[in-house]
N, C-alpha and C positions, 0 to 999 in steps of 0.2 A: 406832136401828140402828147399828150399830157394822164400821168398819171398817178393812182396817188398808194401808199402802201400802210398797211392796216395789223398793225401786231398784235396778238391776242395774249394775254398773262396775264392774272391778277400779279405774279412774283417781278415782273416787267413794272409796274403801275407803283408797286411798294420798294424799286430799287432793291430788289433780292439779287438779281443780274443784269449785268448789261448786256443789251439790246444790239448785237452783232448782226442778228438776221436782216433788219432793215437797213443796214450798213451795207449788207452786200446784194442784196436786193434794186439796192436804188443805181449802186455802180453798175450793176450787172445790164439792170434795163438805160442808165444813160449812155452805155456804150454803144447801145443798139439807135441811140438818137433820139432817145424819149427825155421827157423831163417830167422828173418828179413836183407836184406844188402842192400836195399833201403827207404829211406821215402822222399817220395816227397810232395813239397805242391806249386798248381798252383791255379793261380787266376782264374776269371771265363773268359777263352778266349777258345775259341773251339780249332783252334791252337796249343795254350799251353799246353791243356788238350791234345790233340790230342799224340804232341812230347814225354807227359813225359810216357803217358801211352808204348808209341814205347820203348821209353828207359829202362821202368820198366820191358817189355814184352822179351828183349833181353837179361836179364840178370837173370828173377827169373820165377818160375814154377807156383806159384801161384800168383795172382796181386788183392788186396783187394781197390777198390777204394770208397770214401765217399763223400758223398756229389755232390750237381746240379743235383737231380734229385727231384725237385720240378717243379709248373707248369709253374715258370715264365720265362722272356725271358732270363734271363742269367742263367739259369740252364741248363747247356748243356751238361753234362756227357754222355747221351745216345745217342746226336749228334754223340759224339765227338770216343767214345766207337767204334761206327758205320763205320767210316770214318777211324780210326784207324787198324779197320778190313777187309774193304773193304766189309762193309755189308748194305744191305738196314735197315732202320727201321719198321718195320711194325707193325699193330696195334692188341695189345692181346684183344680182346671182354671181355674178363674174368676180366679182370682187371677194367672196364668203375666204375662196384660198387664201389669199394675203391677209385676209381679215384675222384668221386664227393660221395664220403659219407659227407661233408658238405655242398652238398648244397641241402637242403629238402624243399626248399618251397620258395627258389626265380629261376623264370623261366628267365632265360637270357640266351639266346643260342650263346651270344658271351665269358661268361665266363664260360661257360659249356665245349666250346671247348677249350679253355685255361687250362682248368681244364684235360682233355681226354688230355694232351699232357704226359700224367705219364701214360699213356698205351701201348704207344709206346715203344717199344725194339727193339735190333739189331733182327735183322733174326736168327733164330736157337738159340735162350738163352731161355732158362728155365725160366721161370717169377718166383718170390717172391711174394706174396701180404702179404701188411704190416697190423698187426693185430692191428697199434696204428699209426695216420698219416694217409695218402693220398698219399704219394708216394711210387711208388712199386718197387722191386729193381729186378736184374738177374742176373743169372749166365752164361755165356760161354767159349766153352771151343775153345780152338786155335787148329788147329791141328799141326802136325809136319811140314809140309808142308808151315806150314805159313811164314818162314826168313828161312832162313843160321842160324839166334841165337839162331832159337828152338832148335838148336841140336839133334833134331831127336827124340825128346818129347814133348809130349801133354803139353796144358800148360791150366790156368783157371785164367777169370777174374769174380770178385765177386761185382756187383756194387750195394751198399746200399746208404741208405739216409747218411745225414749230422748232421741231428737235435740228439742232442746224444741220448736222450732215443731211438728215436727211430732206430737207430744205433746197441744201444745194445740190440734191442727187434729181429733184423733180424740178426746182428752175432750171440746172443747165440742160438736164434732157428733152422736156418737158415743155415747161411754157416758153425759154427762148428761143426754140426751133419754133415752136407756132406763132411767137410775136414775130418772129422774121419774114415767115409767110404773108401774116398781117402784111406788114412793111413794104413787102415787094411787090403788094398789089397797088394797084393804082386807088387812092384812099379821097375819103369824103369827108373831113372832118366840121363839123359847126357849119356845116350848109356852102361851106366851100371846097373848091376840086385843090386838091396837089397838098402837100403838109411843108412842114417846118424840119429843116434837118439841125440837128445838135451833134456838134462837136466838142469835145471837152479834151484839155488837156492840164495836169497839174504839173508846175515848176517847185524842186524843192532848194529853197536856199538857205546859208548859213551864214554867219558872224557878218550880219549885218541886223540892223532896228527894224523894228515896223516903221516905225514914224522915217527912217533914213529911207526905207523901201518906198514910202508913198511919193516922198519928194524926188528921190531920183527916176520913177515910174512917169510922173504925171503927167506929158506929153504922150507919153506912150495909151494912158489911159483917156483921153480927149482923143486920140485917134482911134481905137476900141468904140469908145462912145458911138463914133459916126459910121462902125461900119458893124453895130449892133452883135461886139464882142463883150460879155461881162468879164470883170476883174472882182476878185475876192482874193482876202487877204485873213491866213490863219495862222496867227502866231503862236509860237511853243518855246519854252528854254532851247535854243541852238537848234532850232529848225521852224522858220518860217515856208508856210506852204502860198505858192498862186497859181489859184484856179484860174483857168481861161474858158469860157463857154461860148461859143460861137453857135449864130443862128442864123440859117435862110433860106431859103426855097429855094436855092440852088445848090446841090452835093457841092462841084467842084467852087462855088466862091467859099460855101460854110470854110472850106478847109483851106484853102489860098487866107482867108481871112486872118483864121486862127494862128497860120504860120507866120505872117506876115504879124501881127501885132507879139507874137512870141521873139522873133527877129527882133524885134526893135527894143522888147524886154534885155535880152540877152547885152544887146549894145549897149546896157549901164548899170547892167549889175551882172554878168556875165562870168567875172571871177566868183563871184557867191553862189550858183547855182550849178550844184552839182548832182541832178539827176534828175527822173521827173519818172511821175505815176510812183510806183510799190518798190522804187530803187531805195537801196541803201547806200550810204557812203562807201562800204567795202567794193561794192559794185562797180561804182566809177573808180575806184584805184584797180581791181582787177580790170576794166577796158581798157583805163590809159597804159599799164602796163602792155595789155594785149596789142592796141596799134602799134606799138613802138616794134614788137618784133621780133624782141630779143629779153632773155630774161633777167628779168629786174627784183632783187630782194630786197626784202626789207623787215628790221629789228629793233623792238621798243625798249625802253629804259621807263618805267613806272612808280611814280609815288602818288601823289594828288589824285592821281586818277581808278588809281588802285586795281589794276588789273585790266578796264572797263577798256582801252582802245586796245587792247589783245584781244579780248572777246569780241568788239566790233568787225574786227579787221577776219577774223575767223568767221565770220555768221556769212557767208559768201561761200558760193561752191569754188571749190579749187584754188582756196587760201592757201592752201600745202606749197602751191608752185609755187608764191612770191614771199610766206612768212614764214623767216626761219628761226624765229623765238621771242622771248622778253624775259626781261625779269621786273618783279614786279618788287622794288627797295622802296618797302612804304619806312622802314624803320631807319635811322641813324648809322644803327652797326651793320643794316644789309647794306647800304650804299657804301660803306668803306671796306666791310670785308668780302662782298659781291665784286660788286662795281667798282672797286680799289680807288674811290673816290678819299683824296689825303685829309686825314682828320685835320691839318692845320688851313685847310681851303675850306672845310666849315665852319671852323671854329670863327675862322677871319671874315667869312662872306654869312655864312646862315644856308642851312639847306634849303631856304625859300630863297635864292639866289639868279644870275644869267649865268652864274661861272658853273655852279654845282650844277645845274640846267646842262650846260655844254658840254660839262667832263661827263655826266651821266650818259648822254647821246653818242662821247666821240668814242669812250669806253663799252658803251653796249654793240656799236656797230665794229669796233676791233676784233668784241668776245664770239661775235657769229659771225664774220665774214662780209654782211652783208653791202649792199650798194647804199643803200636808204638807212637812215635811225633815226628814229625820234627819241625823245626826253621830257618828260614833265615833271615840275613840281610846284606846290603852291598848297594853300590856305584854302580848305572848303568849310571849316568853322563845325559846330558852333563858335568854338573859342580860338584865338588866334595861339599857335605854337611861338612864335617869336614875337619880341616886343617892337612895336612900331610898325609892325610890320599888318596891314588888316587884311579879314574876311573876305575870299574871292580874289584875292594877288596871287596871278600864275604866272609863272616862266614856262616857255615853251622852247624844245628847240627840234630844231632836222640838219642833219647832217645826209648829205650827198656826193655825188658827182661832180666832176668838174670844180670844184672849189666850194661848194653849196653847202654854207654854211652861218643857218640863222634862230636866233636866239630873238623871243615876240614876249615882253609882257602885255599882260591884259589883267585887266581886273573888271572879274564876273561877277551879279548879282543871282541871288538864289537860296535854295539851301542846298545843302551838300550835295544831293543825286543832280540837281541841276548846273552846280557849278563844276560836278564831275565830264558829267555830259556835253555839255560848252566846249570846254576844256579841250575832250577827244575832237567832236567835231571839228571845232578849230584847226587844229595841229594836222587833222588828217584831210581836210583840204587842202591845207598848206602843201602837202607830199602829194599828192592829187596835182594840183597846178602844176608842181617843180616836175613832176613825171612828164606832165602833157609838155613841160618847156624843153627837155632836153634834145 
């Protein structure tokens, strides 16, 4: 089932903000096994609202539209909705409550009725009243009858507010309990019986290439090919994402599909991928820790990176139980008089060093206790601090268990936030792996 999602702003259109509501619009409904093949985003013109909704309406079964259904004069979604359908407006009584639930105690009957313009719906929709806000949203349904594009199936527009929460307070209560009803009935779609089921799963991996990611995949995606799973590939500084979308009229193959071509992912890049959907690197260090059993700390030494894998390692519930500190020696005289790193081992190696690297690790992990330490230092530029030495040269190191004891240069391309961020990822897969190995 296919369908397509329709943003209303002019300040969307002019790049005044970004457009989060279709972002989580489209995850929301491809979880449910829909696929999105439109997103539109129109300003606030009735018109243009009008066109895109036509064009959305000819090509997808369901039509999720957001946004201009506020009281003011360029909120016209329900105009536009209207006109689009060839429906009158008319007025829900039901709705007058939420319409003006802020106004309790100033009497103006000219923004009273300003206000009453969010009770207004097309003819024959379903009202919504919004449990958070003042504007109310609806549902209707198109019948077959309505174009030549219906194809001779029903079709459903879902028009919610704009303002994101409360967005997400009418999709998730709202139209994704009534799109599942949809779903669970036996469905008609383009003149044939049974539908398409979508499966999607994203793989997120690190310190690896695009270009290294295609070549090592590309069996795996010739097998995908033939059992009509997509592969999509989004790269970022230190975090390559792969979407897998799997499609087929049967639930239990959609999903055997999807696993199986994810299996075969895993078999060649499997050290680089360390989470999938809305996980973060902290995430997978607090599970690996978690299977193992027993508690496992761990303590940072930071220059290059300035702070940034403390804070990563923190953005995770119940960082408390495995991070017992850092210190953050972005300067010369912190790392000697902190980190009791010996001024004759910089002066001889350079604090962009493997040695300065290693003392910083073995030394952070003595000053906390901990089982685990990391260390970093290197050149995010603009200018290089040491001579010969260029832009993006990092030393990494982890100190461990059992004798685990390693020191990784790499040299990152970027600018500083990117080759900071590299940097952490890197290092914190590194202790990621060395956990899951112990």
């Amino acid at each position: 089932m296919k369908f397509s999602c329709v943003s209303i702003g002019t300040e969307l259109n002019l790049g005044l903000i970004l457009n989060t509501n279709s972002k989580y619009i489209t995850e929301m409904l491809t979880e449910l096994g829909l696929e999105c093949n439109y997103m539109l985003t129109v300003r606030d013109d009735c018109g243009d609202i009008e066109n895109a909704l036509k064009e959305a309406i000819s090509h997808s079964e369901v039509i999720v539209v957001s946004g201009g259904l506020g009281p003011t004069d360029d909120d016209l979604t329900r105009v536009a909705v209207a006109k689009a359908l060839n429906k009158d407006l008319v007025k829900d009584e039901s709705l007058d409550q939420t319409s003006l639930r802020f106004l309790k105690w100033l009497q103006n009957k000219s923004i009273e009725g300003t206000l009453k313009r969010q009770s207004f719906i097309p003819e024959g929709s379903i009202p919504i009243k919004p449990r958070i806000g003042s504007a109310s949203g609806f549902i209707i349904k198109i019948g077959p009858d309505y174009s030549k594009e219906a194809a001779g199936c029903s079709k459903w527009v879902f028009s919610i507010p704009g303002v994101p929460k409360e967005m997400k307070d009418m999709l998730d209560n709202d139209v994704i309990p009534f799109l599942k009803g949809m779903i669970d009935l036996p469905a008609q779609v383009g003149g044939k019986t049974g539908r398409e089921f979508l499966k999607k799963k994203i793989l997120l991996t690190t310190d690896i290439s695009e270009s290294e990611m295609e070549f090592r995949i590309k069996d795996a995606k010739q097998h995908a090919k033939d059992l009509k799973v997509e592969i999509g590939v989004t790269a970022n500084p230190g975090l390559i994402k792969i979407m897998l979308l799997a499609k087929s009229c049967d639930k239990k193959e959609c999903d055997s599909n999807l696993k199986l071509i994810e299996k075969k992912i895993r078999e060649v890049i499997g050290e680089n991928i360390y989470g999938a959907g809305n996980d973060i690197m902290a995430d997978s260090i607090r599970e690996a820790i978690k299977k193992k059993g027993s508690k496992i700390t761990i303590s940072v030494a930071e220059s290059v990176t300035g702070g940034l894998i403390s804070s990563l390692l923190t953005d995770t519930g119940g960082s408390s139980e495995f991070f017992t500190g850092s210190i953050v020696s972005y300067s010369t005289g912190a790392k000697e008089e902190v980190l009791n790193i010996m001024d004759d081992l910089i002066v001889q190696k350079g604090v962009v060093s493997p040695d300065v690297c290693l003392e910083m690790a073995q030394n952070v992990k003595r000053l906390f206790h901990s089982d685990f330490a990391v260390g970093t230092t290197g050149i995010a530029g603009p200018k290089s601090c040491e001579k010969d030495k260029k832009i993006g040269l990092v030393y990494c190191c982890l100190i461990g268990p059992n004798g685990i004891s390693e020191v990784y240069e790499k040299n990152f391309i970027g600018t500083r936030t990117e080759i900071k961020f590299r940097t952490a990822q890197f290092i914190l897969n590194r202790l990621r792996l060395a956990i899951n190995n112990l």
